[in-house]
Structures are given as structure tokens and as C-alpha cells.
C-alpha positions in Angstrom: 2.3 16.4 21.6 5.0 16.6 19.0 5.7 18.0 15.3 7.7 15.8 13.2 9.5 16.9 10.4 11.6 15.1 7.7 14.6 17.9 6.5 17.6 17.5 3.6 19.1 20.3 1.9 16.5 22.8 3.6 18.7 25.7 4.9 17.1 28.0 3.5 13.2 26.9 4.2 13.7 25.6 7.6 14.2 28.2 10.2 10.6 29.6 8.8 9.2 26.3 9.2 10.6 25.9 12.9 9.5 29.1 14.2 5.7 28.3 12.5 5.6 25.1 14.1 6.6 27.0 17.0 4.2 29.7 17.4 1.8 27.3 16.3 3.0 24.4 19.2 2.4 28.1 22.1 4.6 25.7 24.6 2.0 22.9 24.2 4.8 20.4 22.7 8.1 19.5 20.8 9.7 19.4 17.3 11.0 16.8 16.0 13.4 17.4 13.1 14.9 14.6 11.2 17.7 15.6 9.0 19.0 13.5 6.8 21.2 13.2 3.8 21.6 16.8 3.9 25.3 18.7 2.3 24.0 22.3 3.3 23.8 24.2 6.5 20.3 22.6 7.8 21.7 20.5 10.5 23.8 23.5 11.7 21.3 25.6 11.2 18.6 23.4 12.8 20.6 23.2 15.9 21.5 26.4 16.2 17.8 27.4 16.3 16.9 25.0 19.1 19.7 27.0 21.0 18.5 29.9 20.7 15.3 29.7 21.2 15.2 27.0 24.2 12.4 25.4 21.9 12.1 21.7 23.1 12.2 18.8 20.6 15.0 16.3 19.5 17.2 16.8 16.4 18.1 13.6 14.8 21.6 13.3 12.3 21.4 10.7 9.5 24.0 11.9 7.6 22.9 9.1 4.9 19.0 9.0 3.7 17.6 5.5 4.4 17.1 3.5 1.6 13.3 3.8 2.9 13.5 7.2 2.0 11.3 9.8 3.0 8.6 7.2 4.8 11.4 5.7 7.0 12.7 9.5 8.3 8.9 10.3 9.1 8.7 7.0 11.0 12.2 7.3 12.8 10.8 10.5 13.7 8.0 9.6 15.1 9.4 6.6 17.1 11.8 9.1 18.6 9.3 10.9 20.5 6.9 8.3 20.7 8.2 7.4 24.4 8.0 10.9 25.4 4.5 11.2 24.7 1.7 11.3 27.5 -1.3 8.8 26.8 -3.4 10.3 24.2 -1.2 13.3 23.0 -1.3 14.1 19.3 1.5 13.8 17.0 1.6 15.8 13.9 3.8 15.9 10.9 4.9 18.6 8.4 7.4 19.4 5.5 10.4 21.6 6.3 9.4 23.2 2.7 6.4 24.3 4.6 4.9 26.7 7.2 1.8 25.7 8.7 -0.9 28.2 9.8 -1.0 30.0 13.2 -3.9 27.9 13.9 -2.8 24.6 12.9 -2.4 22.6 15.8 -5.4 23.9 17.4 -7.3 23.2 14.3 -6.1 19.8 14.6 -6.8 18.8 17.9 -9.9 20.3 17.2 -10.8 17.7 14.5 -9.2 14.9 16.5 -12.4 15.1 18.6 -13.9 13.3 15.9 -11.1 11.7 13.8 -8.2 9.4 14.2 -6.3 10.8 11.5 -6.3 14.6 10.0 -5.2 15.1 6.8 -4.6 18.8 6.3 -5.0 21.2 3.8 -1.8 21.9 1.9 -1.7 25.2 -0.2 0.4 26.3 -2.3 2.8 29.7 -1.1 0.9 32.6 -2.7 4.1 34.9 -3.7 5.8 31.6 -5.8 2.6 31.0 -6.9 2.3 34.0 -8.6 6.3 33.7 -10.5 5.1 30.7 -11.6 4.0 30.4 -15.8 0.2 31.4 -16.2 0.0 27.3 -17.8 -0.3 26.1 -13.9 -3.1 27.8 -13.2 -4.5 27.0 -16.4 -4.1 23.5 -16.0 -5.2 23.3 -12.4 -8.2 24.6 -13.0 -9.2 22.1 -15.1 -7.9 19.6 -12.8 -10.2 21.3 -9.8 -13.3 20.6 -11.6 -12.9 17.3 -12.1 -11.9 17.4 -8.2 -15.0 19.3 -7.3 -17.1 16.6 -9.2 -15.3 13.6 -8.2 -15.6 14.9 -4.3 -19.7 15.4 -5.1 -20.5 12.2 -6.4 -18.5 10.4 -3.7 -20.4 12.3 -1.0 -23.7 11.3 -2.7 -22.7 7.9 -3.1 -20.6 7.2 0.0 -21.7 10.4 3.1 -19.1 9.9 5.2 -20.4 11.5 9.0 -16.8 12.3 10.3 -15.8 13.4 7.1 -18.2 15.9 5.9 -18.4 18.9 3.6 -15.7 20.8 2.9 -13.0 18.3 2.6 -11.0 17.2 0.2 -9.0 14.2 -1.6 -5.5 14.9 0.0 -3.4 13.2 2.1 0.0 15.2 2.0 2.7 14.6 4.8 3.2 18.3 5.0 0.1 18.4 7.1 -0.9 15.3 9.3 -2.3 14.5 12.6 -3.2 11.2 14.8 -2.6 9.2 17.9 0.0 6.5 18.4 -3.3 3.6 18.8 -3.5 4.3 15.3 -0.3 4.7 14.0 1.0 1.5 15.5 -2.0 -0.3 14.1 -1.5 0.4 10.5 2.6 -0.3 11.0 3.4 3.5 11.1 4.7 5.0 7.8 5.9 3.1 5.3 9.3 2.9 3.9 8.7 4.0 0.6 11.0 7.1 -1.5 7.4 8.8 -2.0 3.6 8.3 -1.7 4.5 7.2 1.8 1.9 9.7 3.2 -0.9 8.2 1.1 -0.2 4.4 1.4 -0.4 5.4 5.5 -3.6 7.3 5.5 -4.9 4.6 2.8 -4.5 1.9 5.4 -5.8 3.8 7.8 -9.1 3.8 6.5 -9.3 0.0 5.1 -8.8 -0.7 9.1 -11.5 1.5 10.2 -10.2 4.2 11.5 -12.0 7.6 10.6 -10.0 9.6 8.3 -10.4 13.5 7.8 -9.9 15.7 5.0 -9.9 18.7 6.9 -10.2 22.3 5.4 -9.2 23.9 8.7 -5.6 22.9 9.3 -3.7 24.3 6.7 -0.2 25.1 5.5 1.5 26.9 3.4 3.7 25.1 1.1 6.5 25.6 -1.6 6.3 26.1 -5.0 10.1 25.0 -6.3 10.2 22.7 -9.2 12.4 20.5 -7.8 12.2 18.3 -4.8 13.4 16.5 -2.6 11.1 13.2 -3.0 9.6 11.3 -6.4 5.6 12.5 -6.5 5.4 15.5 -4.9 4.2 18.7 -5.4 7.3 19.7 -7.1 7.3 16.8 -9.8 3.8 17.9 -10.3 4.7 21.7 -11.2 7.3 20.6 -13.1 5.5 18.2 -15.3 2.8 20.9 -15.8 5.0 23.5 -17.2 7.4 20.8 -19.9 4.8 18.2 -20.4 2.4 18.1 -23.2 -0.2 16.1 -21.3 0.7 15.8 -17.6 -0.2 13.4 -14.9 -3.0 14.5 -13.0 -3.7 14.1 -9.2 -3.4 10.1 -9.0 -6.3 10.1 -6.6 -8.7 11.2 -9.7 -10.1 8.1 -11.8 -12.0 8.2 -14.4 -16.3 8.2 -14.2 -17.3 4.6 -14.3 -14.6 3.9 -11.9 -14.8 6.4 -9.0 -18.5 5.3 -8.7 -17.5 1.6 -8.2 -14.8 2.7 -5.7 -17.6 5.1 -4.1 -19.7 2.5 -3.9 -17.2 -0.2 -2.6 -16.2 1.7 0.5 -19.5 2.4 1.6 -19.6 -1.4 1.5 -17.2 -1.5 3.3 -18.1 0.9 6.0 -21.2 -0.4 6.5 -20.2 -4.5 6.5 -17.3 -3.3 9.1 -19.8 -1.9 11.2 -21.3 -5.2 12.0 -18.5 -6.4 13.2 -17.1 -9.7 12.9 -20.3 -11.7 12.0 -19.7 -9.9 8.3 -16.5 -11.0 7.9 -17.2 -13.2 4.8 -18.8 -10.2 3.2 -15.2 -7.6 3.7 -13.3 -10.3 2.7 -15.4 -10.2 -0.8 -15.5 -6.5 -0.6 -11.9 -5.7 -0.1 -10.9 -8.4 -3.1 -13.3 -6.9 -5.4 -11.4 -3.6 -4.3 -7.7 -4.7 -4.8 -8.9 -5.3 -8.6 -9.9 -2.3 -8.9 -6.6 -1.4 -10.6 -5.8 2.5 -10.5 -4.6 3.7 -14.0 -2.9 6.9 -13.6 -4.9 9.4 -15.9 -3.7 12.7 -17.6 -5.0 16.2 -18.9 -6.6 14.9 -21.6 -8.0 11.9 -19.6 -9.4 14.3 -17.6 -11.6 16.6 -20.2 -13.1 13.4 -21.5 -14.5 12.1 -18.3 -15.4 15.5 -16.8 -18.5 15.1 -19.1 -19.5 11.6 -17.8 -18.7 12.2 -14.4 -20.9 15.8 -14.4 -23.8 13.0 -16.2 -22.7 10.8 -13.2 -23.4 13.5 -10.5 -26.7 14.5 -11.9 -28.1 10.7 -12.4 -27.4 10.8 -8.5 -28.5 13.9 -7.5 -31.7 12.5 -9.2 -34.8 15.1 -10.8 -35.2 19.1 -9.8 -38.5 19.3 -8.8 -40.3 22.9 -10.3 -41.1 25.4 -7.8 -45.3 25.7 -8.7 -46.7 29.3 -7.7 
């Protein structure tokens, strides 16, 4: 199996993300660090760790960032050890900003048994956490509920059996995992400067293959406001702290609409099981999801529709019935 990893101007996160990925690999594997566009130490430094500690892996110098950005290193990684693979091995991918869990990879083979794709659990370093202004929590809170609720009603609406309770709506490149059936099916990871993680696990799923939103592999990632790729957790901090009503998660939509979109993949999930005899029903299915435009809500987006969405959840949920002595 290999890690991949995507590096630029990480000297000083990526010696504790190599010896995670490390501890976490126990001699089962190889790294794969892609540096690129870096004017620090982290090539040197990168290659100075594989030296010492006779870890195996590949170290790849692009002294210039693709003008795919971020999505093109993840895929250049990955087609560098893709030839080294045995049949069926796993490859993973994380963020050299990050460290993942002791129990990572395990955790991720472990969900491979019944997933194509793992999408990880990506939390944020406790100790920056903390430095950080009290408004982020504030905010995030507020943020998680809507979450929570979207994540209920999408369970009641569309129960997805490899996918099931806890999970979550993420799909962050810091913490990945599939086989190489999959990745070559969906054209790998796109060339994009962010998002890149997203538009792969997204086309995943619209061809079939079962997506998980796993609670288990986790890593720790950091809480810097400014990063090295548009979207990220850092732009997201930032925007928190300066704006006056930030940009929430753009997976979140508001009520009306993440019951249609609920309700149009378990169309689709249940026409694609047919197979090809329902092919004139996906085709209708996956046009009426294309107009389904995404509008990109904020805070305040967010406190009016956490209302209609709870209304949503408990329309669904349907009556209580009374406990009668």
C-alpha cells in the first residue's frame, strides 16, 4: 500500500507528518511525498528523513506547482507508485499539515472491507485550536447543528447500508483511502487549485462506487490561517475570524433543497441497481440533479433554515407514539 502526500513550504509540519504516516504504515507500505513549488527546507528536509530512517517511499521534485495545482500533485503522486502496487493494495492520501492517527491505516483497510472509497475524519489540532479567537468555536457550533440535521434527514430520506451512522459530510484530501479500480474509473484526481478532493469522491459516487464517511480514520490537522490551497480549512478559519457573515461548509444547502438532493440520490441508487434496463430513468435522474444548482450559503443562511430543516426532520421522523401504562 502507499501514503501519498502533496508538500510546499512544509518544513516545519512535515517531519511530524512523515513519522505518523510511518508508525501508522508498521512496515506495511510506502510514502509518497510530492513536493512541489516549495522555497523552504522541505525537500531537504524530506529527503533527509527518508535517509535516516530507511523508510521506503519515493520523493518527487517539482520545483514549479502544476498549473493543476494541488489535484495534479495528488495525481502525480499517485501514478508514481501506482506500478509498484500489488493487485488490490490500498492507496491512501494525506496533507503534510497533518498527522494522522496511530490507527489510521488499519482503520482504513478496515472500512475498505465494505467501501471503495474512505473519506476520513479530519479534526482540527487541539493545542491551535485552543490559541484560536473564542468566535470559531462560536460560529462552528452553529454550523454543527445545521450539520447534525442535514446528516439526519439525509439518513431518513436516503439510508445508505455501507455508509451508516456515525459519518459525516467530508471529503478532505488530508484523509483518503481506495483502490486503483476506482480511481482509474473516475479519471483519478482532478486538476483543480482546490476542491479537488471533493469533485473526486463526488464522481465516485455518481458512478456507483460506495463512498464512506468514516468516523474511525482520523487525523489531526492544522489550524494556520493561511494555506497553501484556495478552500481549505485555513480560508475557512480565516473568513470566520474577519468576516461579518462567512461562508459555511459548501456541502450544507438550504431545507427545501437537501431534501430534493436526499431524495435524488436514492433515485439514483436504486435505478443503478437495476442495472442497464433503467438507463432511461438515470439519465432523467442525473439531469434533474445537474440543475440542482448549489448556492453557496452563509451564517446567516444558516440560522434561517436551521428552523425549516429541524420542521423537515420531524415531518420525516413522522408522530411519537405515547407510552400508555
Amino acid at each position: 500500500m502507499a501514503v501519498t502526500i502533496p508538500a510546499r513550504n512544509e518544513a516545519e509540519r512535515i517531519l511530524a507528518c512523515l513519522d505518523a504516516a510511518r508508525h501508522a504504515l508498521r512496515g506495511r507500505g510506502g510514502i509518497v511525498v510530492a513536493v512541489n513549488g516549495s522555497q523552504d527546507r522541505t525537500l531537504a528536509d524530506a529527503r533527509e528523513w527518508f535517509e535516516r530512517t530507511g523508510a521506503p517511499g519515493l520523493l518527487l521534485d517539482l520545483p514549479v506547482t502544476p498549473a493543476g495545482g494541488v489535484g495534479e500533485v495528488r495525481h502525480l503522486a499517485v501514478r508514481a507508485c501506482a506500478g509498484r502496487l500489488v493487485p488490490g493494495a490500498a492507496v491512501m492520501t494525506t496533507d503534510a499539515d497533518s498527522t494522522v492517527f496511530p490507527d489510521w491505516v488499519d482503520a482504513n483497510l478496515d472500512e475498505l472491507r465494505g467501501a471503495d472509497l474512505v473519506c476520513g475524519t479530519v479534526i482540527a489540532d487541539p493545542g491551535e485550536f485552543a490559541r484560536l479567537p473564542p468566535a470559531i468555536a462560536r460560529l462552528g457550533a452553529v454550523e454543527g447543528e445545521y450539520v447534525a440535521l442535514t446528516l439526519a434527514v439525509r439518513r431518513l430520506i436516503d439510508p445508505v447500508p455501507h455508509d451508516p451512522d456515525p459519518s459525516h459530510m467530508n471529503a478532505a484530501g488530508a484523509s483518503l483511502a481506495f483502490h486503483m479500480p476506482l480511481y482509474r474509473d473516475v479519471g483519478g484526481f482532478p486538476a483543480l487549485a482546490g476542491s479537488e478532493d471533493r469533485v473526486f469522491a463526488a464522481a465516485a459516487e455518481a458512478s456507483g462506487w460506495r463512498v464512506r464517511h468514516s468516523a474511525r480514520a482520523r487525523v489531526s490537522t492544522s489550524c494556520r490561517l493561511q494555506g497553501r490551497a484556495p478552500g481549505g480549512m485555513a480560508e475557512a478559519l480565516a473568513g470566520r475570524i474577519t468576516g461579518a457573515d462567512p461562508l459555511v461548509d459548501e456541502a450544507l444547502e438550504p431545507a427545501a433543497e437537501t431534501v430534493l438532493r436526499a431524495s435524488l440520490h436514492r433515485a439514483r441508487r436504486e435505478v443503478l441497481s437495476r442495472g442497464r434496463k433503467a438507463a432511461g430513468l438515470l439519465a432523467g435522474i442525473e439531469a434533474r440533479l445537474a440543475g440542482l444548482e448549489r448556492v453557496r450559503m452563509r451564517l446567516s443562511d444558516v440560522a434561517r433554515e436551521t428552523p425549516l430543516l429541524a420542521r423537515e426532520l420531524s415531518r420525516l421522523s413522522g408522530p411519537v407514539e405515547r407510552e400508555t401504562a
